[in-house]
Backbone bond lengths (Angstrom), bond angles and torsions (degrees), N, CA, C in turn:
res aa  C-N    CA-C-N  psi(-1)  N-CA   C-N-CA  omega(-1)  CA-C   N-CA-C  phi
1 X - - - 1.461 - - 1.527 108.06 -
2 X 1.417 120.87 134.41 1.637 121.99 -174.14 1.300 105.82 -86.78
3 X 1.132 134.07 154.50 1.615 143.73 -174.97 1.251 105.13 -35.68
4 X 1.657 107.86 -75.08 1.923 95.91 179.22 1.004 107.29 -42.80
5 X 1.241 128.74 -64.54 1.514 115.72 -158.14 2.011 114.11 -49.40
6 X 1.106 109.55 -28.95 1.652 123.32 -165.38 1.744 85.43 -75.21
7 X 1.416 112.99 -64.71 1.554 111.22 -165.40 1.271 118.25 -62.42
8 X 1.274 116.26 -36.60 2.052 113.99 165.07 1.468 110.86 -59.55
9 X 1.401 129.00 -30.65 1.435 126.63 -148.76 1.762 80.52 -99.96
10 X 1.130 124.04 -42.01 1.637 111.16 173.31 1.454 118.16 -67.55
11 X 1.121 98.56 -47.21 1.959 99.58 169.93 1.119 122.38 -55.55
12 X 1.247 108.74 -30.89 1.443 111.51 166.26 1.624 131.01 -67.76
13 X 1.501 98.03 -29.06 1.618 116.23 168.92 1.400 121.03 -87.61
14 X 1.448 109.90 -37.87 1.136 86.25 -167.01 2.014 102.09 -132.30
15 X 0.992 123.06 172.03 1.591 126.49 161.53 1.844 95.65 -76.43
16 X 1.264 91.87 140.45 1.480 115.57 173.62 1.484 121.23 -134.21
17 X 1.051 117.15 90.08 1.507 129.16 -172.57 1.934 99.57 -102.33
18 X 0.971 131.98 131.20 1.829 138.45 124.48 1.068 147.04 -151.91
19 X 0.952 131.36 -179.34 1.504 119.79 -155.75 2.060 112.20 -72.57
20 X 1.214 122.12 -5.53 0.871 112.00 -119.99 1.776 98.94 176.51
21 X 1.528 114.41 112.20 1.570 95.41 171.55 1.213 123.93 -57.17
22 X 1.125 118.38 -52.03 1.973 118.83 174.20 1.404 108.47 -15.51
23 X 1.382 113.92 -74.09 1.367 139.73 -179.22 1.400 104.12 -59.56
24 X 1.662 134.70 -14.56 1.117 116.13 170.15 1.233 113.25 -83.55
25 X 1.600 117.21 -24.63 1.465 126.75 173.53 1.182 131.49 -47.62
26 X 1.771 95.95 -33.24 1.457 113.65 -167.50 1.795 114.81 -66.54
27 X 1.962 69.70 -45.89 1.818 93.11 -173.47 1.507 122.66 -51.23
28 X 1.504 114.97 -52.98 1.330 159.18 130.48 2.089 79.45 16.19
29 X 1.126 71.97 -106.39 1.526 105.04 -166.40 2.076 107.25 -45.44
30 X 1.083 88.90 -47.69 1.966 75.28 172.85 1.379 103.69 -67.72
31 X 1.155 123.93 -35.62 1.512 130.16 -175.90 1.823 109.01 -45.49
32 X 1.479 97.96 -46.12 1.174 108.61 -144.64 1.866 91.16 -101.53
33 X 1.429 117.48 -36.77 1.551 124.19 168.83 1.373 108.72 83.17
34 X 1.759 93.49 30.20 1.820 89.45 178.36 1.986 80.14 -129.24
35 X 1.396 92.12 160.52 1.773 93.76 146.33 1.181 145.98 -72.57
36 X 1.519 144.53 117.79 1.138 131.47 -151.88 2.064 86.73 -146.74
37 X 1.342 96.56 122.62 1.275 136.41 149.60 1.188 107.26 -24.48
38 X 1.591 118.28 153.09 1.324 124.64 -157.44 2.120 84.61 -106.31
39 X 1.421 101.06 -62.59 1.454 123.02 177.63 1.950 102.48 -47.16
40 X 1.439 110.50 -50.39 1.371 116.69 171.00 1.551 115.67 -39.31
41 X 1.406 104.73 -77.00 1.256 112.91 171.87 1.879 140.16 -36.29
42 X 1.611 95.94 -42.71 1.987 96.96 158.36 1.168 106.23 -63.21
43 X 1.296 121.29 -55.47 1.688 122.88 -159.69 1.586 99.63 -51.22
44 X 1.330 114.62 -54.27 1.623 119.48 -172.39 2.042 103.77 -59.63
45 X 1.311 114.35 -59.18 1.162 101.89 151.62 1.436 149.50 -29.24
46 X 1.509 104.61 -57.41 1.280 117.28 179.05 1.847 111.33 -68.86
47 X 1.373 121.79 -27.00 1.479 140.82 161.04 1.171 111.25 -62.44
48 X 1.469 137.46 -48.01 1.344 129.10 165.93 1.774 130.39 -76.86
49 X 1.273 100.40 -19.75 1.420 111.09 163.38 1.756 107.30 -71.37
50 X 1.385 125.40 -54.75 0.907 136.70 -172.32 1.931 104.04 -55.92
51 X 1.667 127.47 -31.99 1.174 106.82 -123.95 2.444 62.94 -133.69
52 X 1.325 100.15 20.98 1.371 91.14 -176.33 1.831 118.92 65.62
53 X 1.178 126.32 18.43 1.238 99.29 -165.33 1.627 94.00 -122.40
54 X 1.117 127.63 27.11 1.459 126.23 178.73 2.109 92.93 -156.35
55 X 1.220 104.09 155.40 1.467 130.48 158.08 1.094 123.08 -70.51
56 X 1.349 129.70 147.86 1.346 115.06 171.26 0.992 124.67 -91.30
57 X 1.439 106.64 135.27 1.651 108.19 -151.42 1.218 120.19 -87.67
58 X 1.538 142.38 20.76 1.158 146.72 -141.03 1.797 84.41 -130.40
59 X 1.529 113.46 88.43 1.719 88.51 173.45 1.710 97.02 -105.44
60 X 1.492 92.95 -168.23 1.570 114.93 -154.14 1.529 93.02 -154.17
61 X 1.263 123.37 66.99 2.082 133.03 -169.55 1.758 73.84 -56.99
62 X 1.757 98.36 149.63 1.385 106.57 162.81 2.024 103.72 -69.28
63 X 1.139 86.90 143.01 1.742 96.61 171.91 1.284 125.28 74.36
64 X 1.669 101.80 20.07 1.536 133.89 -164.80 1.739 82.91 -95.34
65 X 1.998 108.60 146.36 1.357 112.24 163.46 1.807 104.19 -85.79
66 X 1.207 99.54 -45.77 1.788 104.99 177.40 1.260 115.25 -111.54
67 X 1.224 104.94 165.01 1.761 120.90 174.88 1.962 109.21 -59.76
68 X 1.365 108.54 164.17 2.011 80.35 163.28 1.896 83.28 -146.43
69 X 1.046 131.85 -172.45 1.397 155.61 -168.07 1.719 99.39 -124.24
70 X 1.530 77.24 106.76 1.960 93.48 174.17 2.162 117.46 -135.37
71 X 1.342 90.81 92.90 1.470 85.99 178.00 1.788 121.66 -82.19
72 X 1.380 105.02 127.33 1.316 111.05 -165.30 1.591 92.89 -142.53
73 X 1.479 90.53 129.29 1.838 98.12 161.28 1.384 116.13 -60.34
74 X 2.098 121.54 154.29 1.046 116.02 145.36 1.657 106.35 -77.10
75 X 1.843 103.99 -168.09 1.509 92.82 162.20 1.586 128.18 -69.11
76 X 1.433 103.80 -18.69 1.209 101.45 -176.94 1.666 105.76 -67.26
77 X 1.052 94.79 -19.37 1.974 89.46 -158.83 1.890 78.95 -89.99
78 X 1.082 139.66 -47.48 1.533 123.52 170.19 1.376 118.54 -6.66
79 X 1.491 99.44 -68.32 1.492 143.96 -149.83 1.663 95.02 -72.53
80 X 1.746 125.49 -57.63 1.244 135.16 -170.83 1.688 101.84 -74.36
81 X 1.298 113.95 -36.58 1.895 117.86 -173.03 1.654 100.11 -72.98
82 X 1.322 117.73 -38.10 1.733 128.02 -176.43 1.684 94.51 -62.51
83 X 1.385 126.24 -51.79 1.722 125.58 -159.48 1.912 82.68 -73.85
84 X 1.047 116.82 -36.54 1.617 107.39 -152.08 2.299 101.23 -76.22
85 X 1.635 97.41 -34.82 1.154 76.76 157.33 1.288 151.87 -141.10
């Protein structure tokens, strides 16, 4: 399975909250129980940001001191993670 495909099919399963992309990689990937690439992982990101089917994951909660790493489908990415499994 190629990165997008791994990161919609987890977003789709599960909430993914961390502090931190690194740590989203990590999450990502235990989530998912395969290995996934550090370089893998933006590209698959940067493809679903690009292609509408994910949020951008970098939030900023009002009254937050730091940013944290939150992957969340749009509907489209619902819609593309539902055909994939």
């Amino acid at each position: 399975m190629d990165a997008q495909r791994l990161l919609l099919t987890v977003a789709f399963r599960h909430i993914v909250r961390a502090p931190n992309a690194e740590a989203g990689v990590e999450r990502v990937a235990a989530l998912a129980r395969k290995p996934l690439s550090i370089s893998a992982f933006h590209d698959a990101v940067a493809a679903c940001l690009r292609d509408g089917l994910i949020r951008d994951p970098i939030r900023l909660p009002e009254g937050a001191l730091q940013c944290h790493w939150h992957l969340e489908l749009t509907p489209k990415g619902v819609a593309e993670a539902r055909a994939i499994a």
